[in-house]
N, C-alpha and C positions, 0 to 999 in steps of 0.2 A: 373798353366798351366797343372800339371798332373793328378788336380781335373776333369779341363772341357776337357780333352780328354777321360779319363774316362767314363765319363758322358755323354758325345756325342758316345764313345763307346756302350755305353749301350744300348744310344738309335737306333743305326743304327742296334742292334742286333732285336730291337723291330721293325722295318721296315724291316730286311729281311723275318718277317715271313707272312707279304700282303703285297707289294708294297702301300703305300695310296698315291701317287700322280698320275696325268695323264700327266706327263710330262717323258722321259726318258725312262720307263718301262709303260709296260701293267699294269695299276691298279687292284691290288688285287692279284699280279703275287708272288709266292716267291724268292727270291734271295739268292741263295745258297751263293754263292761267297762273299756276302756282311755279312752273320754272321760269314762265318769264318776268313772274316779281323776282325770284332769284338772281336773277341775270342783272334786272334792273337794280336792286343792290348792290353788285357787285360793279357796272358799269357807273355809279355817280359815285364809288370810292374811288375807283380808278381816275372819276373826272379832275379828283379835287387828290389826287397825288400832285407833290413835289416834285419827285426825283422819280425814275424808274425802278432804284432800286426797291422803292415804297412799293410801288406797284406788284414788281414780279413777287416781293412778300405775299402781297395781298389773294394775287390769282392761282401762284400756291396754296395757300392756307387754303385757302376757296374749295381748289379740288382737292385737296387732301381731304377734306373733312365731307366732300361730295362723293368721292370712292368708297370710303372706308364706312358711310350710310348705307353707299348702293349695295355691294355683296361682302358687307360684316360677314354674311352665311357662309366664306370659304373658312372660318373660324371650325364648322361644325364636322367639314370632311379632313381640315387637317388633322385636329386635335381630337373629337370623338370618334373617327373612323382612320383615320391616319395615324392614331397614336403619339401626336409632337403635343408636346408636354403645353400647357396654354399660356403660359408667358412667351413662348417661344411663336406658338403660333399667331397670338396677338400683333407681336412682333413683325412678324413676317408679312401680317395683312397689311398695318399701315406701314412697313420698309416698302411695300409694292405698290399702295398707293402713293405715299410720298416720291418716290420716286418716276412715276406717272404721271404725281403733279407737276414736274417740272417742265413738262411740254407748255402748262397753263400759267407757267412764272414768265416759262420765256416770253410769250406770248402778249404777255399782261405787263412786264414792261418795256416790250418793244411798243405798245399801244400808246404810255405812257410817256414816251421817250421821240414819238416819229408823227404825230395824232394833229391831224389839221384843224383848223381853226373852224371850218365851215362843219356846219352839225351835222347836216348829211354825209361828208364826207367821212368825219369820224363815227358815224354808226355804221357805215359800209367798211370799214375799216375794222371796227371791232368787232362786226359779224365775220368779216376775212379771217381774221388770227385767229376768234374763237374754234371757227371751223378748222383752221391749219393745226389746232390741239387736237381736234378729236380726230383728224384723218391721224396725224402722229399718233394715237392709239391704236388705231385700225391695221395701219401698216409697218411698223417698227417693231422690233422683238418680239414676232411671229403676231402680233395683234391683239390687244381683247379689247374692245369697246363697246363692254357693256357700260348700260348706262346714259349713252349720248343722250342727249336732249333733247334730239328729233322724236323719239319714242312716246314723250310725253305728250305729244301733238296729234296719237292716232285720233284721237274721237275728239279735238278742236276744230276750230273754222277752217283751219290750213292746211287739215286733214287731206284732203283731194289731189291737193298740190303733189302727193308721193310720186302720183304714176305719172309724174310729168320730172319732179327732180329728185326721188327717193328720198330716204331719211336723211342723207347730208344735206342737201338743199332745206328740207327742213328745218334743220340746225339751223343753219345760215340766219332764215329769213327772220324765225325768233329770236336767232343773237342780232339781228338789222332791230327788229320793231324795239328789243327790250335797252339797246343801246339809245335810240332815237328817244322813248320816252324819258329814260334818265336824262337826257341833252333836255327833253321840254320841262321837266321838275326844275334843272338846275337855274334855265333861264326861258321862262314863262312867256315867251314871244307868239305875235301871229305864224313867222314864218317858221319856227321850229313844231307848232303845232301841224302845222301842212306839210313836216318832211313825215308826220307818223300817221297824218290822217289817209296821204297819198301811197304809202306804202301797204297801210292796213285796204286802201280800197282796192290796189291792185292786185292782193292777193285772194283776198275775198271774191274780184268779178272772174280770177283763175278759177281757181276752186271752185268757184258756182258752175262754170264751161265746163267745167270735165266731171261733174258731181256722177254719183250711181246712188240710185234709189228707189225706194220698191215704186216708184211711177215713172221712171226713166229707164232707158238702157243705157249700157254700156257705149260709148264712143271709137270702144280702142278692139274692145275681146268680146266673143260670140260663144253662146254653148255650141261646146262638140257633143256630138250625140254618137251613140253607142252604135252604129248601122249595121257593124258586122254580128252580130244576137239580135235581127230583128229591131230593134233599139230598145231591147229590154232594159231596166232602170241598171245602174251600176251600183251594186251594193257594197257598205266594206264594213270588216268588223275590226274594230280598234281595242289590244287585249291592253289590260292593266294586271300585274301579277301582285304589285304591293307585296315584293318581297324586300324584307329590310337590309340594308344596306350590311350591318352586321353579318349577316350572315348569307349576304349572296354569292359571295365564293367560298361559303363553307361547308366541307364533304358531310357534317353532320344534320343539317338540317336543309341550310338554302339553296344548296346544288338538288338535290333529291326534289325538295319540291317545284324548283323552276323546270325543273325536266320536267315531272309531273305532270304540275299543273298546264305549262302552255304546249307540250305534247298531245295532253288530252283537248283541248279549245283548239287548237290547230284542226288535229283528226276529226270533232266535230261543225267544222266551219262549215257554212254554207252559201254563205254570199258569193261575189263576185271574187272579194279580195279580202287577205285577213292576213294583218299585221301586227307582229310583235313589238315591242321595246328592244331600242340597245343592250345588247348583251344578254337577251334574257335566255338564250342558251350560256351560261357563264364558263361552259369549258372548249376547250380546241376540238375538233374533229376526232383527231388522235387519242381523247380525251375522252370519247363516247363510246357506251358500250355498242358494238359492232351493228346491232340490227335499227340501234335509233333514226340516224339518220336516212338510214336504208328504206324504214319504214316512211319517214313522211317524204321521200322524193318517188315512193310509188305511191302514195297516196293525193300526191299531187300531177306529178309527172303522168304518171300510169295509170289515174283513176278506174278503179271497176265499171263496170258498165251499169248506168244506173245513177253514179254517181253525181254530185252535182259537180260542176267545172269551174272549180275554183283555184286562183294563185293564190302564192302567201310572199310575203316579204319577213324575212327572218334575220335577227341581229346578233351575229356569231359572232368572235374573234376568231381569224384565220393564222395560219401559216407555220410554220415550225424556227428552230433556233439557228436554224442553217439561214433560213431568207429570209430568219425577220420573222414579224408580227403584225398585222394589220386590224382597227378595229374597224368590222365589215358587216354588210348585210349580203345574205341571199334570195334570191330571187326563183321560186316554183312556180311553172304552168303546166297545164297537160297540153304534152305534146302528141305529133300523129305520125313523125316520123321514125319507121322502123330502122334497126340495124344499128341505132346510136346510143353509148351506154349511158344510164341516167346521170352518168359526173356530168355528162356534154349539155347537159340542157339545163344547166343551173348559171340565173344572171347572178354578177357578183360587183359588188358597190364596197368597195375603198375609201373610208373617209381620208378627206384630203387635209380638213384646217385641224389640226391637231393642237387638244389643249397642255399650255404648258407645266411643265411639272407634272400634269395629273395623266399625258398622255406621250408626250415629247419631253427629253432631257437632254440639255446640251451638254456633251462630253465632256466638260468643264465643273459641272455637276451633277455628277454621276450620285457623289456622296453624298445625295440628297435623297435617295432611292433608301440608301442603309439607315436612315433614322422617321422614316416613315412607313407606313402597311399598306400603301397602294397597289390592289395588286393588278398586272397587266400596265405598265406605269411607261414603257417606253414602245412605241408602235409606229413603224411605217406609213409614210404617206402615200394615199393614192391619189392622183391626176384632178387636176382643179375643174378639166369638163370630163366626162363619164357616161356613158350613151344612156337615154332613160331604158326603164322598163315597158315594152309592148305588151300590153294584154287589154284584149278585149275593145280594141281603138285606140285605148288611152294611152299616152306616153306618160308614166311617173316617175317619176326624178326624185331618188334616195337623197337625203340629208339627216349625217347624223349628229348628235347633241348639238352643242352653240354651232356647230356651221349656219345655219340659218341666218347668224350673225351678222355673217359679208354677203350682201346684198351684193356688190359687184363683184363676188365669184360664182354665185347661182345665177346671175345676169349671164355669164358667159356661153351657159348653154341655150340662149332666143337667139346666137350668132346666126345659126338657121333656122329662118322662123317653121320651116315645114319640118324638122326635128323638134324645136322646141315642146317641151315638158306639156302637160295639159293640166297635171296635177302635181304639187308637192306633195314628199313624204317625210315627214321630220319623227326618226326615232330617237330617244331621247331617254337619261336614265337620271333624274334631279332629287334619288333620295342620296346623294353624296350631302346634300345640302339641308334635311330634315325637309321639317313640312313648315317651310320660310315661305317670304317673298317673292324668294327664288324662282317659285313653280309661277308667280304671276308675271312677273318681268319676261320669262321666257316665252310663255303665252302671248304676251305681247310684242314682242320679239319676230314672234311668227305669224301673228296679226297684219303686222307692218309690211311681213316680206308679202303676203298674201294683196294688201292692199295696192303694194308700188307695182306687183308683175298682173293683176288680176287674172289671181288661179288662187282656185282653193288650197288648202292645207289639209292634212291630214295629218296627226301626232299619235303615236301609238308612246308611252311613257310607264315607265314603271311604276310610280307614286301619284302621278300627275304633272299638266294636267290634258290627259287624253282629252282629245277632242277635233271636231272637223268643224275648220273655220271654212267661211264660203271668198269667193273672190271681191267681195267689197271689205275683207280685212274683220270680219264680225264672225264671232262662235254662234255656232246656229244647232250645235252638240257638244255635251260635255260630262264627262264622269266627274264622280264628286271625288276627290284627292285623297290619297291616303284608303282605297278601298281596295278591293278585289272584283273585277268584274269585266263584260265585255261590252263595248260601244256599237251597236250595230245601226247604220245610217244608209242613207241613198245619197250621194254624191254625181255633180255634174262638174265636169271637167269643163275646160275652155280653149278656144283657139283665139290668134292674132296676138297684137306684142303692143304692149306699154311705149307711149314715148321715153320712159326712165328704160325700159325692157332694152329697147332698141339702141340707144346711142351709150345705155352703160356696157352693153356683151361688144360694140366697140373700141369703147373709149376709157372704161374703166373708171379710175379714178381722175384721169388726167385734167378733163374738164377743170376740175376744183381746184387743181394742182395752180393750173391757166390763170385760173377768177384771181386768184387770193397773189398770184404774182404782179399780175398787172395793179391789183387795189395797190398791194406795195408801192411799186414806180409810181403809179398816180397822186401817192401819200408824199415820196420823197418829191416829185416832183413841183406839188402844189404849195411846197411850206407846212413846217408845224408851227404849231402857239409855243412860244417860247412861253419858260418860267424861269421864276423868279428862283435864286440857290435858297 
């Protein structure tokens, strides 16, 4: 009985961070309240473990069955698109969560095994490890931590809290409140009541201090306005091409029509700025008949006279077999200066966090390339800061697929705040994954980063879901998923830097790294509650 509530724990913790039903809740909604019954679950098994080894069972199980909830959907690009046979691929999901979970076993019995007597103590303590899990996914074998549990919290009370300690502080403070309430279930006291009522008020009176809302301004970031156009509004148009995964790198149908289609939406843009999806040129350079590219770098570069002046940000793979492979965006303005040939006036964006398996392969597994159909599978990294794009005031700051992920590698570019970014641009390609959850977690994903840096977003996406989130973290435009069409919006950029902005493009992770060391020595130093063998 205490396996499958576990288990079911795990998973409801995997549901608070998209709603995927249409029943009950807004699908694709997060639910704050429902990861930290999770949490709370999983924090009064832990309380009433034996032994540690009970434990780190228990906090494995936990995230095993919380992973392998959250993106089941890598099932859909290994085995329907990838071609790996689906016993194998099933496999391969929970071998990678299971072994994911073990950051949450260690974790889970060192809580068990080191956990003071005083209640406070052990809910700062259980928020410490929890968080020490999820940074372990963030930063260990190249990273992926989807899923954290801070995500779940965009649209709860502690929501505000991001532009002050980002999504891991978020974590944090939900694994603090959901550990302290399990401490007052277990033992119903005045004072264990006062460790959860004091922590819920001090976060609450934060959050209210730094709130944004349609009757407040911002504290931290100010509209930048457009000066150099007059301040004409800044337009952009966001393409979705919904072309199927099947056949996007294929010469008989999907290469044909993604040249097609967003060669012709490109040529007729007219806004400010107009942005494609990851990849939605799916071939190399080398790879294009002679006059394509020719044509849209005088069409942007060189426009006619007459024309309107518009950029485009465009999501190519570059490079050739000599130097590699890069998956890249480029960057068109019209230019005024003569004498320089149109190559010279194209910005170029290097994605830097590379996904594994599907983007990066360690030479050790190379032979994983030979039993799957991914194609473009091994790519180059580019530089973790990258100068934005200039056009028209604004500075845009390329991000492509899950980068948006590490909040403290897009933090690195506010190191200058009079460089820093005014608006993100998150290209993105999520029909690997069908028309899942996938697209709503990611959404939210980019909600979060929109929320902790206050700067809009801008996602241009193949499938979904395109859309332009504003700087309070909320979609204010969106295409409906799975269609074909263009997103055309007025967007306001922003100046000034987040307290999260500021001391993360310093300090990184380290901060956390600090908390969770010191909770330790304070834990060993205080005494644990002995048990009984």
């Amino acid at each position: 009985m205490q396996i499958a509530i576990v288990v079911l724990a795990g998973c409801a913790h995997a549901l608070s961070i998209a709603w995927p039903f249409s029943f009950g809740l807004m699908r694709g909604q997060p639910v704050w309240w429902l990861q930290l019954l999770s949490l709370v679950v999983l924090a009064l098994y832990l309380d009433n473990c034996r032994t540690w080894k009970r434990g780190a069972f228990l906090g494995w199980l936990f995230a095993t069955a919380m992973q392998c909830a959250t993106w089941w959907w890598l099932f859909i690009s290994l085995h329907t698109y990838g071609g790996l046979a689906s016993p194998l691929a099933v496999i391969a999901i929970v071998g990678l969560a299971a072994f994911l979970a073990l950051y949450y076993a260690v974790v889970c019995g060192l809580f068990v095994a080191i956990a003071p007597v005083n209640r406070a103590q052990r809910a700062l303590l259980f928020a410490a490890l929890w968080l020490m899990a999820e940074l372990g996914r963030v930063e260990f074998f190249t990273g992926f931590p989807w899923g954290e549990g801070g995500y779940a919290h965009l649209e709860g009370p502690f929501a505000n809290l991001a532009k002050l300690v980002g999504v891991h502080g978020l974590t944090l403070g939900a694994a603090f409140v959901a550990a302290a309430i399990a401490g007052l279930v277990l033992r119903p006291r005045l004072r264990n009541a006062g460790v959860v009522i004091a922590g819920l008020a001090v976060a609450a009176a934060t959050g209210f201090a730094v709130r944004v809302d349609a009757d407040t301004v911002s504290r931290f970031t100010t509209a930048y306005p457009v000066a150099a156009t007059g301040n004409k509004p800044f337009t952009v148009t966001l393409l979705q091409g919904n072309i199927a995964q099947d056949e996007k790198f294929q010469g008989g149908k999907g290469i044909p029509d993604a040249l097609n289609w967003y060669g012709q939406q490109l040529m007729a843009a007219t806004s400010s700025l107009v942005v494609t999806p990851e990849t939605a040129i799916p071939l190399l350079p080398a790879q294009l008949r002679p006059d394509y590219l020719d044509t849209l770098l005088r069409r942007f570069v060189r426009p006619q006279a007459g024309a309107p002046a518009t950029a485009a940000i465009i999501g190519i793979p570059l490079g050739n077999s000599q130097a590699g492979y890069s998956n890249s965006a480029i960057a068109l303005k019209p230019q005024t200066v003569e004498g320089k040939g149109l190559a010279d006036d194209v910005y170029r964006y290097d994605k830097h966090h590379l996904v594994p398996f599907g983007e990066f392969v360690h030479p050790l597994f190379k032979w994983f390339l030979a039993i799957v159909n991914i194609p473009l599978a091994d790519f180059n990294s580019g530089a973790v800061t990258q100068p934005s794009f200039d056009w028209r005031g604004q500075r845009l700051a390329p991000n492509i697929c899950y980068e948006d992920l590490f909040g403290e590698e897009l933090a690195a570019r506010f190191r200058d705040p009079a460089a820093s970014p005014t608006m993100f641009v998150n290209i993105s390609n999520i029909a690997w994954f069908g028309n899942t959850i996938a697209i709503d977690q990611h959404l939210n994903i980019s909600r979060m980063r929109a929320l902790e840096f206050e700067r809009p977003m801008l996602r241009a996406t193949n499938t979904g879901a395109t859309a332009v989130i504003d700087y309070r973290g909320r979609v204010i435009h969106l295409l409906p998923r799975h269609t074909r069409g263009a997103l055309v919006a007025e967007v306001e950029g922003r100046s000034g830097i987040t307290p999260y902005a500021w001391w993360a493009s310093r300090l990184g992770l380290w901060p956390w790294w600090g908390l969770i060391v010191l909770v330790l020595l304070g834990s060993a130093l205080t005494g644990h509650k002995r048990r009984k063998a």
